[in-house]
C-alpha positions as CSV (number, residue, x, y, z in Angstrom):
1,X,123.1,175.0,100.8
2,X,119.4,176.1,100.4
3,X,118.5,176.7,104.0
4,X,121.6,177.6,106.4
5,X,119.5,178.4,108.6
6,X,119.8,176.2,111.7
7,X,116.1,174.2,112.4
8,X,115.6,174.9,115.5
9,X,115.0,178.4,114.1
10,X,112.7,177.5,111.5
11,X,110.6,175.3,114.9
12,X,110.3,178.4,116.6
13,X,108.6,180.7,113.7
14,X,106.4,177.3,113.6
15,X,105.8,177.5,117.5
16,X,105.2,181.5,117.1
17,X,102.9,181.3,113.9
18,X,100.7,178.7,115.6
19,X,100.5,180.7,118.9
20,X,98.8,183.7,116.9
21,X,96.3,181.0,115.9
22,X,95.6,179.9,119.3
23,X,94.4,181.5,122.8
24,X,95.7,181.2,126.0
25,X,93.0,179.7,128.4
26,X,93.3,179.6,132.5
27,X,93.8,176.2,133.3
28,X,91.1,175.3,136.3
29,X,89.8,172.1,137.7
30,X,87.1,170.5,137.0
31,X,84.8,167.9,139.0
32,X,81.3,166.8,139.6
33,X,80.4,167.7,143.4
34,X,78.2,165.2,145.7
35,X,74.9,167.0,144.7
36,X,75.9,166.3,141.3
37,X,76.6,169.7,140.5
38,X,79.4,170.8,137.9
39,X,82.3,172.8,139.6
40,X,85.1,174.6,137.8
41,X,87.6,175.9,140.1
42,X,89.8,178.6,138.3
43,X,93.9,178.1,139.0
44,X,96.4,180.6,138.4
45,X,97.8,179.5,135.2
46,X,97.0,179.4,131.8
47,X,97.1,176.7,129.1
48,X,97.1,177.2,125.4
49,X,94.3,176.0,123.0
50,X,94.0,176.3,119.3
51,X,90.5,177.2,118.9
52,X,90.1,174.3,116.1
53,X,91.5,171.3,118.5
54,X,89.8,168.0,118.4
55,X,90.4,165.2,120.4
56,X,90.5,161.8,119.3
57,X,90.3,160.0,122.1
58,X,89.8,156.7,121.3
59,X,92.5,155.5,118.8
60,X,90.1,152.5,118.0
61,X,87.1,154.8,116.5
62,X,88.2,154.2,113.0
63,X,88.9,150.4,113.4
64,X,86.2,148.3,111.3
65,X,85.2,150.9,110.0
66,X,83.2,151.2,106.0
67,X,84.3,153.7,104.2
68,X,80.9,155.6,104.2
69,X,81.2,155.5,108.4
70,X,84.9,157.1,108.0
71,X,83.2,159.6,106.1
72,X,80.5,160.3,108.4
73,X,82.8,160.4,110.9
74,X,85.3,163.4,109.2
75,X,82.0,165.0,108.3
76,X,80.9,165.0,112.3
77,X,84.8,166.7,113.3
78,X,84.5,169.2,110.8
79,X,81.0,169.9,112.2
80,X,81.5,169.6,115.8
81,X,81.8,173.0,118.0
82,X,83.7,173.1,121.3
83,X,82.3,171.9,124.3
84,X,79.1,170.9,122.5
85,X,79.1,167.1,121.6
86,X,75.5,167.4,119.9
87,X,75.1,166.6,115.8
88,X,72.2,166.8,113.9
89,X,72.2,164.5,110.9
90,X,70.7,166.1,108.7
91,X,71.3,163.9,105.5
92,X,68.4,161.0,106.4
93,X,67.7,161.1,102.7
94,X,71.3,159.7,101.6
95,X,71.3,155.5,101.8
96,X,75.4,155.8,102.6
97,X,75.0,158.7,105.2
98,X,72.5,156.3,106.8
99,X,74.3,153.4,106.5
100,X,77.5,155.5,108.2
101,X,75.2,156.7,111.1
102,X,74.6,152.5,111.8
103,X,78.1,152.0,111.9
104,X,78.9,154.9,114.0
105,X,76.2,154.0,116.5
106,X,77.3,150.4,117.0
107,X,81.0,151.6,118.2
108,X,79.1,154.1,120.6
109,X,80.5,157.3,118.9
110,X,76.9,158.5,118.4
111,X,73.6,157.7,120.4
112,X,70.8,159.1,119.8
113,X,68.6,161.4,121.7
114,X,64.8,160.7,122.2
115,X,63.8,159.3,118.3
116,X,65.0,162.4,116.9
117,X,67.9,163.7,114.3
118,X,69.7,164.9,116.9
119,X,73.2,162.5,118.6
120,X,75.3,163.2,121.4
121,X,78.8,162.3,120.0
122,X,81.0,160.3,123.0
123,X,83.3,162.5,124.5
124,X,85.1,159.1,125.2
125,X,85.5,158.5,121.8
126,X,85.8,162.6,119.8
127,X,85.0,165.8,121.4
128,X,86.4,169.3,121.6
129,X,86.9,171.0,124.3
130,X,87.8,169.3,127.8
131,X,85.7,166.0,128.9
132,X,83.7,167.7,131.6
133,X,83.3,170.4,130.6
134,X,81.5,168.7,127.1
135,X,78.9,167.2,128.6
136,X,78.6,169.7,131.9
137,X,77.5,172.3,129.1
138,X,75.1,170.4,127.4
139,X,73.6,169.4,130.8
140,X,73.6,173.0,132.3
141,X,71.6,174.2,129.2
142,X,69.2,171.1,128.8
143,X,68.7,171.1,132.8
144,X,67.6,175.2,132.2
145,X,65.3,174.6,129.4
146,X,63.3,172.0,131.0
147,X,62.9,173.7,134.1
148,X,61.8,176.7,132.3
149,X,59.2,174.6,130.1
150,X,58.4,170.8,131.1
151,X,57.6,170.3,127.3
152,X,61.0,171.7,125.5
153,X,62.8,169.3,123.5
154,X,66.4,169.9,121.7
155,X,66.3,171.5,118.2
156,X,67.9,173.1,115.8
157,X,68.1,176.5,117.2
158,X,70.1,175.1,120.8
159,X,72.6,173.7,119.2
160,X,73.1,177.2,117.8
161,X,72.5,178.7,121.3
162,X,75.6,176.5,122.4
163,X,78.1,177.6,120.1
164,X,79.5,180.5,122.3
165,X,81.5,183.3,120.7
166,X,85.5,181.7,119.4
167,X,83.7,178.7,121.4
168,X,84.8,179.5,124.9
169,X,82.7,178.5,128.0
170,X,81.7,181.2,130.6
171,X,81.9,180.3,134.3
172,X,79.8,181.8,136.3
173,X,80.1,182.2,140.3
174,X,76.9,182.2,142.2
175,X,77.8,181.3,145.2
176,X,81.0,180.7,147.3
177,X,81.6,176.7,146.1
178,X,79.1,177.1,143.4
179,X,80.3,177.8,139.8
180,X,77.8,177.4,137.3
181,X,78.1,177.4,133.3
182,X,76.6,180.2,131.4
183,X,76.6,179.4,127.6
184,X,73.8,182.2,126.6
């Protein structure tokens, strides 16, 4: 016998290799209060995350799908940071990256934002990080920048501003029952 080794043994150097690989988050609650405010409230225990998750949340998104829209689509996860659901597509130039973005936008995985290169991917389709929490970061930066100059439009450079470090969102409390998020 090759292995005598019983498997639940072998399941638990799986279980303890993979939490090295992972980080244990505090679990909090999320909602969207009646001033339309984003509130996290932090709860006393933690969850664990590997940093590389990616939700596929609608089991459907590869349905009817051409093989240059799968492709797209694998290219997008790979490219995709945690709790920012913003993609540039950068390949305009390539007939079957173009022809994946049409397919892609008619299942709602991608809609565009303002004429420009730049897609917020569905978190009800694919995101990482938690559903809130996606788009309450995105929102929370946007909101900033605008109110800091009427004229600012997304680019390049905020999409790297959103990638925070091992992609973890900062909460930040400013007041008693307002918790804001800080992704600078």
């Amino acid at each position: 016998m090759a292995n005598s080794q019983p498997i639940h043994y072998e399941l638990a150097d799986m279980i303890i290799e993979m939490m090295s690989k992972g980080s244990h988050r505090r679990v909090s609650h999320d909602k969207v209060n009646t001033s339309g405010h984003y509130e996290s409230f932090q709860m006393d225990s933690a969850t664990f995350m590997l940093d590389q998750e990616i939700a596929i949340v609608d089991l459907t998104i590869y349905d009817d799908l051409k093989l240059n829209g799968i492709k797209l689509l694998i290219k997008i996860q790979k490219e995709l940071q945690v709790n920012n659901p913003i993609w540039e597509f950068k390949e305009k130039h390539l007939s079957e990256s173009r022809s994946g973005l049409v397919q892609l936008r008619e299942k709602d995985i991608l809609r565009q934002i303002n004429s420009t290169d730049f897609y917020i991917v569905n978190p009800e389709k694919i995101r990482r990080g938690k559903p809130l929490a996606v788009l309450a970061s995105i929102y929370t930066y946007c909101k900033n920048q605008y109110e800091k100059d009427k004229r600012w439009r997304l680019g390049s450079a905020d999409i790297k501003r959103l990638v925070t470090p091992r992609g973890e969102v900062k909460f930040i409390k400013k007041a008693d029952d307002d918790i804001t998020i800080d992704i600078n």
